[in-house]
C-alpha positions as CSV (number, residue, x, y, z in Angstrom):
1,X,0.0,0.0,0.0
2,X,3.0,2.2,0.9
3,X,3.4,2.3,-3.1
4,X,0.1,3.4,-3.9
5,X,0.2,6.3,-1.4
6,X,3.3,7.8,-2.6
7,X,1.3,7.4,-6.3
8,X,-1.5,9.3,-5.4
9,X,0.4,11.7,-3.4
10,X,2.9,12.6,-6.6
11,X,-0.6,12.8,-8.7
12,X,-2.1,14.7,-6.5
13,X,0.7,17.5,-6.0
14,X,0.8,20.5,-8.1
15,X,4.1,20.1,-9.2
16,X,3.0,17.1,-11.6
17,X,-0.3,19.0,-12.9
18,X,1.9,20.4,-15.7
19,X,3.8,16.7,-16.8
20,X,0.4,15.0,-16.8
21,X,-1.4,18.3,-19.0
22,X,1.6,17.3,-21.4
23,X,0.9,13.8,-21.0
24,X,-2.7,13.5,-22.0
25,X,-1.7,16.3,-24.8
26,X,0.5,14.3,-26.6
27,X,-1.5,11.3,-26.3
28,X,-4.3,12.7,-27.7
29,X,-2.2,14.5,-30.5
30,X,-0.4,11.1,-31.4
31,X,-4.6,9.5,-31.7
32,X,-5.6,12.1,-33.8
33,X,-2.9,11.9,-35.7
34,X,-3.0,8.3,-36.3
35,X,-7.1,8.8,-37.5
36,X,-5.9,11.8,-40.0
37,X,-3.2,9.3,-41.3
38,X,-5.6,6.7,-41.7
39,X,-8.2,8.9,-43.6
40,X,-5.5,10.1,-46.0
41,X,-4.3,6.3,-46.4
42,X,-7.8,4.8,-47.0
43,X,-8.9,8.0,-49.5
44,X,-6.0,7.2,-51.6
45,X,-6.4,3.7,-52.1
46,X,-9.7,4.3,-52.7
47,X,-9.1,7.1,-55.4
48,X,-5.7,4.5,-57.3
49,X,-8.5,1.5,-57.2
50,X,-11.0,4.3,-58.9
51,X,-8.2,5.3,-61.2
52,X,-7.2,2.1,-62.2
53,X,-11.2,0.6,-62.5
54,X,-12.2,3.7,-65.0
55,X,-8.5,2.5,-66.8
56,X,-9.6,-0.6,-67.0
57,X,-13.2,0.4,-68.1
58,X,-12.1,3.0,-70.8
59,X,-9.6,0.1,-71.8
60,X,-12.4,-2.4,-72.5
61,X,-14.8,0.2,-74.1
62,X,-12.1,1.3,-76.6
63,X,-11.8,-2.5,-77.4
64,X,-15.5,-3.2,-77.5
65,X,-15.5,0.1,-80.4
66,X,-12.5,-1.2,-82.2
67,X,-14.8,-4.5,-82.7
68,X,-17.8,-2.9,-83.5
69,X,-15.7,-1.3,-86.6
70,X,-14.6,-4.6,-87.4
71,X,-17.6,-6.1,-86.9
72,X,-19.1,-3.6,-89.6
73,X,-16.9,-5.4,-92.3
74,X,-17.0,-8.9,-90.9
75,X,-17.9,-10.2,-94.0
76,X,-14.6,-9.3,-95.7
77,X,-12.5,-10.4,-92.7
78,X,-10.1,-13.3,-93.1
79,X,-10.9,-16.1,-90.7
80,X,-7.5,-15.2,-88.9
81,X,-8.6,-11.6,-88.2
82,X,-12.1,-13.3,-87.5
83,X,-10.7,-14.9,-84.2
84,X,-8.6,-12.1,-83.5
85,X,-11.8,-9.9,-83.4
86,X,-13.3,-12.1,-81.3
87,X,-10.6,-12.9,-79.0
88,X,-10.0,-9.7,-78.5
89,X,-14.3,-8.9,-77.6
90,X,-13.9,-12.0,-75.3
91,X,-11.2,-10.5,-73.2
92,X,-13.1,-7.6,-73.0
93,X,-16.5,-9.2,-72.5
94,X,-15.0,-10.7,-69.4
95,X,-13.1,-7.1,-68.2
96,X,-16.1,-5.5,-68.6
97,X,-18.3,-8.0,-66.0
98,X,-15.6,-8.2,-63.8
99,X,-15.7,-4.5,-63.3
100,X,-17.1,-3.5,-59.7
101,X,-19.3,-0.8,-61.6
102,X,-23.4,-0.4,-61.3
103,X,-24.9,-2.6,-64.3
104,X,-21.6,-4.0,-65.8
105,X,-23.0,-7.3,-66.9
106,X,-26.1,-6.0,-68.2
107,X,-23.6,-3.9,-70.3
108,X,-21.6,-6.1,-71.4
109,X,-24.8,-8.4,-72.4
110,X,-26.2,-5.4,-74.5
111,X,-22.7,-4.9,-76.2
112,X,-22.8,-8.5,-77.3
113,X,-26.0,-8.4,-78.5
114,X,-25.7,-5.3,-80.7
115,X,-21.9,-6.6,-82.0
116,X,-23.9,-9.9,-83.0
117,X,-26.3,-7.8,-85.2
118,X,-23.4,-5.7,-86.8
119,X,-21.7,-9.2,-87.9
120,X,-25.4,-10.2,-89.7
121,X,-26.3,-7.1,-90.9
122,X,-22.0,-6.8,-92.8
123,X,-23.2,-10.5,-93.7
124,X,-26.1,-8.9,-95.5
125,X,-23.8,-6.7,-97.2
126,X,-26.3,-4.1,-95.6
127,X,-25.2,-0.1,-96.6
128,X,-23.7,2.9,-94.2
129,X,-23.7,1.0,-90.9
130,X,-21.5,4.3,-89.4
131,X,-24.5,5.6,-88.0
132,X,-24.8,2.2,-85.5
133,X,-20.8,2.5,-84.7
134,X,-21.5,6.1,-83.4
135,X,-24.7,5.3,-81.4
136,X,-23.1,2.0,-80.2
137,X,-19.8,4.0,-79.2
138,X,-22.1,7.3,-77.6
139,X,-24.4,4.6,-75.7
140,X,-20.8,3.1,-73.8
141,X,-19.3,6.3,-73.3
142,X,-22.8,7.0,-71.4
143,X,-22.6,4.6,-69.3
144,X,-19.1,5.2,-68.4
145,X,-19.8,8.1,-67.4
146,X,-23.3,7.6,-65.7
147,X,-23.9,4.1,-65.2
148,X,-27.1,4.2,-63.2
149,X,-28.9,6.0,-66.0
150,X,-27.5,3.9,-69.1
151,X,-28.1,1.0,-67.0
152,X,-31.9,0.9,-67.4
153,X,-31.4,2.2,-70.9
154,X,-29.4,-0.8,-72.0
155,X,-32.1,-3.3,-69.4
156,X,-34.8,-2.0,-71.7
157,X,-33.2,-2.5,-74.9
158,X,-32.4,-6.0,-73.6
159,X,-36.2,-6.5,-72.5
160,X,-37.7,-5.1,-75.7
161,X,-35.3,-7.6,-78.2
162,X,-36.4,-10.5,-75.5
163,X,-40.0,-9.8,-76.4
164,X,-39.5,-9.5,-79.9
165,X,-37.4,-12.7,-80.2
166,X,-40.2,-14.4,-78.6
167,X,-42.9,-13.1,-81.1
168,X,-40.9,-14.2,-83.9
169,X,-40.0,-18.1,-82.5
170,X,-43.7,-19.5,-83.4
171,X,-44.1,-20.4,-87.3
172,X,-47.1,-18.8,-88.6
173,X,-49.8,-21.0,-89.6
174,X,-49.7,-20.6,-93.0
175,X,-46.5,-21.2,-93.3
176,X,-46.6,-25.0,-91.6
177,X,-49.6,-25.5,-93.8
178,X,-47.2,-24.7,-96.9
179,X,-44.5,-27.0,-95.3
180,X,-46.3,-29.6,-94.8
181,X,-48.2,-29.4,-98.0
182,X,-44.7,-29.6,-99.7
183,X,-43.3,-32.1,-97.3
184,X,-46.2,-34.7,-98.2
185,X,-48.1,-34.8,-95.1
186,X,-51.4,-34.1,-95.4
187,X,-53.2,-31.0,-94.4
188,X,-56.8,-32.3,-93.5
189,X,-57.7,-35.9,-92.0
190,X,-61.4,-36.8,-92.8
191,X,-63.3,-37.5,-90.1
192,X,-64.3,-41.0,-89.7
193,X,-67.9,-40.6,-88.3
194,X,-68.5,-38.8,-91.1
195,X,-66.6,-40.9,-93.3
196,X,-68.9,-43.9,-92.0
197,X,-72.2,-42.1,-92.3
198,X,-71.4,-41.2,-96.0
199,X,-70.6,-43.9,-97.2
200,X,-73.5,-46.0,-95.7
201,X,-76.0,-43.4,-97.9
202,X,-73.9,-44.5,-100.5
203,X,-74.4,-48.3,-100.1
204,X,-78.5,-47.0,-99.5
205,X,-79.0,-45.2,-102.9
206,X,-77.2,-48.0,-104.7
207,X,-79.5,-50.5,-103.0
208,X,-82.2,-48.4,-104.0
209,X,-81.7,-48.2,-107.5
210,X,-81.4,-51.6,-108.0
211,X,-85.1,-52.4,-106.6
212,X,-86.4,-49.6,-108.9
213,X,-84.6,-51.5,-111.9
214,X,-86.0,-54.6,-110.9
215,X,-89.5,-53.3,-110.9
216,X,-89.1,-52.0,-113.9
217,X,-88.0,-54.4,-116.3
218,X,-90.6,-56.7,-117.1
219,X,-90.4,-60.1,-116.9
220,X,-89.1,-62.5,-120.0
221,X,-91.3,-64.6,-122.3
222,X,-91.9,-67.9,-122.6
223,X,-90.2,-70.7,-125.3
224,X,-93.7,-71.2,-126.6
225,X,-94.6,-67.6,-127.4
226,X,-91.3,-67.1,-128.7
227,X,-92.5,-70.0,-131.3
228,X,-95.5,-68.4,-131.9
C-alpha cells in the first residue's frame, strides 16, 4: 500500500499537474494523428483502385469500339482476323463483368448483342452501318460516365429484343400448312364418323336403285310364245 500512497500523493501535487497536461496532450495528438493518417491512407487507395477501375473500363470500351468497326466489315475479314476480333471482344466481355461498376454485366450483355447484329447485318452486305458505330460508341461512353442511368437504358433495350425474339420463334400457320403441303403430309384428315355415315348413304342409294330396276324391267317370255 505504501506504493500506492506515494502514487497518489505525486498525482495529486501540483508540481506534476503540468507533466500530466503534457501527457494526455500528446497522447491525444499522437490518436488524432493516427485517425488523420488513416483517412488520407484509405482515401487514396480508394481514389488509385477508382483510377485504375475507370483505366480498365475506358480500356475495355475502346476494345468493344474497335470490334464494332470490325464487326461492320465482318464479312470481308479473313478467318484469322475473324478470331482475333473475337478474342479480342472476349477479353473484353470478361473485363467488362468483372468490373465493380453499377450494371456492368447488363452492359456487357447489350454490347454483345448489338456486336452480334453488326456481324449479320456486314453479312447482308447491308449499306452505311457508321450511324450504328456512333450510337453504339455514344451509348458506352454514357454509361461510363453515368452508369445508373445507361443501366436501365441498356435493361430496356435487352427487355424489348427478348419480347421481340419471342414473337418471332412461333411459325405462322400458313407457313406450316405450306411446309407440310410440300413435305407430303397431309393438311386435312377426314373424319371418320363422317366418313362412315357417307358412305352407308352411298351403299342406300345403290340399293335403292337396284329395286327400282328390278320393278321395272318386265319379266321375259316364254319358249312357246317365242314360237308363236
Amino acid at each position: 500500500m505504501n506504493w500506492w500512497n506515494d502514487f497518489m500523493s505525486w498525482l495529486t501535487a501540483a508540481d506534476t499537474r503540468s507533466t500530466i497536461f503534457m501527457a494526455v496532450v500528446i497522447a491525444v495528438s499522437i490518436i488524432v494523428s493516427g485517425l488523420i493518417a488513416a483517412a488520407i491512407g484509405r482515401s487514396g487507395v480508394k481514389h488509385l483502385i477508382a483510377q485504375r477501375d475507370r483505366e480498365q473500363r475506358s480500356a475495355a470500351i475502346a476494345t468493344l469500339i474497335d470490334a464494332a468497326t470490325e464487326a461492320t466489315v465482318w464479312n470481308a475479314l479473313t478467318p484469322q482476323e475473324r478470331v482475333l476480333a473475337d478474342r479480342a471482344v472476349g477479353q473484353a466481355d470478361t473485363t467488362v463483368r468483372l468490373l465493380p461498376v453499377r450494371g456492368s454485366s447488363i452492359a456487357a450483355d447489350w454490347a454483345s448483342h448489338q456486336l452480334a447484329e453488326m456481324k449479320r447485318a456486314s453479312t447482308r452486305n447491308e449499306p452505311d452501318l457508321a450511324p450504328v458505330i456512333g450510337e453504339f460508341r455514344d451509348r458506352l461512353l454514357d454509361w461510363q460516365e453515368r452508369p445508373g442511368r445507361a443501366k436501365k437504358i441498356f435493361q430496356s433495350d435487352l427487355e424489348r429484343w427478348a419480347f421481340g425474339d419471342s414473337i418471332a420463334d412461333p411459325v405462322p400457320t400458313g407457313q406450316t400448312a405450306k411446309a407440310d403441303s410440300a413435305a407430303g403430309a397431309p393438311t386435312h384428315l377426314p373424319d371418320p364418323a363422317r366418313t362412315d355415315a357417307t358412305t352407308q348413304k352411298l351403299i342406300d342409294d345403290v340399293a335403292a336403285l337396284d329395286a327400282a330396276k328390278k320393278r321395272q324391267v318386265p319379266p321375259p317370255a316364254d319358249d312357246d310364245e317365242k314360237t308363236a
